[in-house]
N, C-alpha and C positions, 0 to 999 in steps of 0.2 A: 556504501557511499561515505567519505570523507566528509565532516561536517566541521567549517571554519565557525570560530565564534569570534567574534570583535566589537569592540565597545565604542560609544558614541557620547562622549560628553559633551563637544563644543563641536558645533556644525562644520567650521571653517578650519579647527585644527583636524580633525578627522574626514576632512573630506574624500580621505582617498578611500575610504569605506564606503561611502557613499556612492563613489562613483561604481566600486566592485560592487555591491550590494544590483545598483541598477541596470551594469552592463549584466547580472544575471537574470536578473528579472526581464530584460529586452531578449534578451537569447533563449530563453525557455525553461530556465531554471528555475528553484526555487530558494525563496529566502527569507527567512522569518524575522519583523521588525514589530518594534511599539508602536500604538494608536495610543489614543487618552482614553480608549474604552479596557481593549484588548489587548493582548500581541494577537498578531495575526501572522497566517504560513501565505505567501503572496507566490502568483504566477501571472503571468498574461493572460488577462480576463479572453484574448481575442485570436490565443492558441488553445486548441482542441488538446493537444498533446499535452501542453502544461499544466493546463486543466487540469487531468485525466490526472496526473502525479501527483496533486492537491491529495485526491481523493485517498489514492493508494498510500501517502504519507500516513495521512490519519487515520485512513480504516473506514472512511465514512462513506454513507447511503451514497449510492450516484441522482436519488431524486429530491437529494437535498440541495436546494439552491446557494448560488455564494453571490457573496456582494461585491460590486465592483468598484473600483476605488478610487477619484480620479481629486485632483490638486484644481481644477477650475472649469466655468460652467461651460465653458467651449469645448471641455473635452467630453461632454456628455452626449451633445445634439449627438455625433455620430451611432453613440449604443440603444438611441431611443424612438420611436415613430412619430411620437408626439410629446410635446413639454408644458406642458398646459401651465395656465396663469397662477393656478392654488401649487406649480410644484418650484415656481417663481416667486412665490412667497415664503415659503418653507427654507427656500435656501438662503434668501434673506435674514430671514429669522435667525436661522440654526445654523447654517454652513459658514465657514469651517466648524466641526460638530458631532457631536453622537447622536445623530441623526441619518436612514436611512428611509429612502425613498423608490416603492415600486413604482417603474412604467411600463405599458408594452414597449417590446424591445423591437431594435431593428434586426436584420440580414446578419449585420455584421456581428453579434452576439451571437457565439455558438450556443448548442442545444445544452451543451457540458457544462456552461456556466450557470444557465437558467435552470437546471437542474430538470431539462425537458419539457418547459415553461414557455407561452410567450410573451413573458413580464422578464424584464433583468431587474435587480436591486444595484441600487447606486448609491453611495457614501461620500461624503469630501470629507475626511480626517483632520484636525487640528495640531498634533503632533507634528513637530517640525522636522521629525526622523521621518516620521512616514512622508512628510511631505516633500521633505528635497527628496529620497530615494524614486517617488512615484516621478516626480516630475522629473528627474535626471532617466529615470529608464523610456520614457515618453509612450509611455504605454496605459490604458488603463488597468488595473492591478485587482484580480478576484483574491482577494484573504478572508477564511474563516478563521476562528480561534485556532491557535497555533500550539493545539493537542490533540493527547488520542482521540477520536469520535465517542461521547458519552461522558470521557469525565471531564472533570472541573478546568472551564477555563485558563489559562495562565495570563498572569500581573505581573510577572515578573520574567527575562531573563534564565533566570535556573529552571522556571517550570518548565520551560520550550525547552530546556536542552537534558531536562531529565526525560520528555517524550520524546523527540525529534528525533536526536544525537543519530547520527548516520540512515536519517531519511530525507533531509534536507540539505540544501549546497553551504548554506549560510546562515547564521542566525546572530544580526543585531542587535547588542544589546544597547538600550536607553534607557534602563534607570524603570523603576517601577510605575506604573501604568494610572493616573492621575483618578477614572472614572472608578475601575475594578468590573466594568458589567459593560457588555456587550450592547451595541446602538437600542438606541428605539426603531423600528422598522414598521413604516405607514403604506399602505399600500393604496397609489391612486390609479388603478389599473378597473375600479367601478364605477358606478353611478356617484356613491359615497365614500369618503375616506375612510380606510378602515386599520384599525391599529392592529397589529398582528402581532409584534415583540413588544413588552414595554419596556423603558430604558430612562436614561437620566434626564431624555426628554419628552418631557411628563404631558399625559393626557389634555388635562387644563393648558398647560401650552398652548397643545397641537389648537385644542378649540380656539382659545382669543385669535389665530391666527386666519385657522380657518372655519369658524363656525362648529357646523357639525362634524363629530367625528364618530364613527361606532367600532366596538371594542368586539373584537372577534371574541368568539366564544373558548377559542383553542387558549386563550393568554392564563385562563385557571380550567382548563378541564382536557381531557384527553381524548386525542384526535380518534374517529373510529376507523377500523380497519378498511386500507384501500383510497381513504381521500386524500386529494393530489396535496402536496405539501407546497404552500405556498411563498415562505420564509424561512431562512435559516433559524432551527432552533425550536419546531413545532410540532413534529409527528414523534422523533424517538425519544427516547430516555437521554435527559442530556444533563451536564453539569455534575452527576454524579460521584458520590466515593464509592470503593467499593464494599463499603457496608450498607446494611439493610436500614434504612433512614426513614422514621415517622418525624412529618410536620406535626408539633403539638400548639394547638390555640388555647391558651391560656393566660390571665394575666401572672402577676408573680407571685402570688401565696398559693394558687392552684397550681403553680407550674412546681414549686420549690412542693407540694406537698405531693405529686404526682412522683417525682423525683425520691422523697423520702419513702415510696413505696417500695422502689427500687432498689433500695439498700443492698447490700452484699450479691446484686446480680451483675455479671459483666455486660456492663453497658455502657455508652457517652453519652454524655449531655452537648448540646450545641445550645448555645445560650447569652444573653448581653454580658457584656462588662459586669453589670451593678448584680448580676445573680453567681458573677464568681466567688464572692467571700461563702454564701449561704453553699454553694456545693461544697467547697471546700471544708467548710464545717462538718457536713455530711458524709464525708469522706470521697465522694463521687469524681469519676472522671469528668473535665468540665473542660471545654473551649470557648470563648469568645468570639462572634463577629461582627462585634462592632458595639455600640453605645443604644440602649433601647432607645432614645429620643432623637439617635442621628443615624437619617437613612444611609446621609455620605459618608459614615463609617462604616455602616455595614454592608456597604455597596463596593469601597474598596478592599474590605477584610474578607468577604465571604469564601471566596473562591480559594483562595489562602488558607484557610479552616478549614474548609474540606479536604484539602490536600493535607494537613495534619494530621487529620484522622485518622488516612492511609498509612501514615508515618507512623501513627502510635500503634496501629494495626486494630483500630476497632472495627468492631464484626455486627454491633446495633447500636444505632444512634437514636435519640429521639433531639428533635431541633424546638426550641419555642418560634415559634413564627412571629414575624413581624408586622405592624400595621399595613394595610396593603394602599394606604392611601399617596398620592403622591408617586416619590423616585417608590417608595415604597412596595407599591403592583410588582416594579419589577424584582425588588428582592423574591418579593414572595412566589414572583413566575419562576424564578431558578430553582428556588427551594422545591417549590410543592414539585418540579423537572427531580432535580436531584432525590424527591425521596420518591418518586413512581408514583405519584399523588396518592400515596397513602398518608391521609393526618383523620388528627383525631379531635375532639373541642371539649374540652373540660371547662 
């Protein structure tokens, strides 16, 4: 497959990408664009077929669910059986947003998007590429992250097209991706709302919004073999590099002195900014992702850092982990994702 790339800096001077981008996406095609969380690989949440090519792009689980992606709340009623009044607040609040929202679904949601579910997940994007492209194809738009199945999201443009490049029709570019981390995804499909992804919109949020909220169990621990996968992002190894990755708890004189044990062994460090000078002293491989006291930098670096990794060709990683409080939860869901929930607490 022939894979077009083209750029998107000014909405109205590049509109004629826009319009190809969404006459693909109305036709059954796929085409890869920026969100403010993600890129994402997009097809017709409400073709079976284009669905189905989602999956074989990436390589990914078919009882993995995708999100579907729509520019305004009228295009929802149709994908859902009911809209209840807490998912009329929610959109309030958050939409346009890194915010995702399970309902049961209607009829007209195939099985392939819900990933064999009767919940579909729903998004409204804030991105104005994703959002003229979705609303010019007039369709709603199922996109997961727009890589292989497993590893590290892509932020930017080159990530999509160092995975993609002749598995997709199309791929968008707009400039690096504002969030770096994939939605928060709440699911009101029970009694209670229940948080299933954490994202940049944060737990404390969800509650002033909507009172109670309960935090799945799968957001830090691993799913057991055989249960239905209810959100993108929750049963497999995901985010990954392909080295062997321990999250390390520790603060910084335990972490730097954990590290100084490690001397002359081939290893990486995954680490803040303020622990770069003290590796480098140490002689040690070292990556940054992000500022220890800023989640929003290391929510948009991370994904980016483990893709260096690969680059540099490291083969063990050890990562300091991050506070898990706040945007925070959700670095540390990637992370503890990305090392196969092996960490250690020093």
């Amino acid at each position: 497959m022939e894979t077009k790339v083209a750029q998107v800096a000014d909405l109205h001077a590049d509109s004629r990408t826009i319009r190809e981008a969404a006459q693909l996406l109305a036709t059954g095609r796929l085409v890869v664009f920026p969100t403010e969380t993600v890129y994402g690989i997009g097809a017709n949440a409400l073709d079976a077929d284009a669905v189905a090519g989602i999956f074989a792009a990436k390589g990914r689980p078919q009882d993995n669910p995708l999100i579907a992606h729509v520019t305004a709340l009228d295009d929802i009623f149709p994908l859902v059986a009911d809209f209840p009044e807490s998912a009329r607040r929610l959109a309030e609040a958050f939409w346009p947003g890194p915010l995702t929202i399970i309902l049961p679904k209607s009829d007209a949601v195939p099985l392939q998007t819900s990933g064999g579910l009767d919940t579909v997940a729903i998004r409204m994007p804030s991105h104005p590429v994703a959002r003229a492209i979705i609303r010019q194809a007039g369709v709603p738009v199922a996109a997961p992250s727009a890589n292989r199945s497993g590893g590290p999201s892509p932020t930017t443009a080159k990530h999509c097209i160092a995975d993609l490049t002749g598995r997709v029709d199309m791929i968008v570019d707009g400039g690096e991706c504002e969030v770096g981390l994939e939605s928060t995804v709440l699911s009101l499909a029970g009694s209670v709302p229940r948080l299933l992804r954490p994202g940049a919109v944060t737990v404390s949020q969800l509650r002033k919004v909507l009172g109670e909220v309960e935090v799945d169990a799968a957001v830090t621990h691993q799913l057991e073999a055989g249960v239905a996968v209810r959100s993108p992002g929750l049963k497999y190894k995901h985010y990954a590099p392909k080295a062997s990755m321990t999250l390390v708890h520790a603060d910084k004189s335990r972490f730097h002195a954990f590290a100084e044990e490690k001397r002359g062994e081939a290893v990486w460090f995954l680490v803040f900014e303020e622990d770069l000078n003290a590796m480098k002293a140490m002689g040690a491989n070292a990556l940054a992702y992000g500022e220890e006291h800023s989640h929003s930098s290391q929510a948009k670096r991370l994904f980016s850092a483990l893709r260096e990794l690969d680059t540099a060709g490291a083969q063990t990683v050890y990562a300091r982990a991050p506070s898990a409080s706040g945007v925070g939860l959700a670095i540390y869901n990637r992370m503890l994702r990305a090392a196969g929930f092996h960490e250690i607490y020093l």
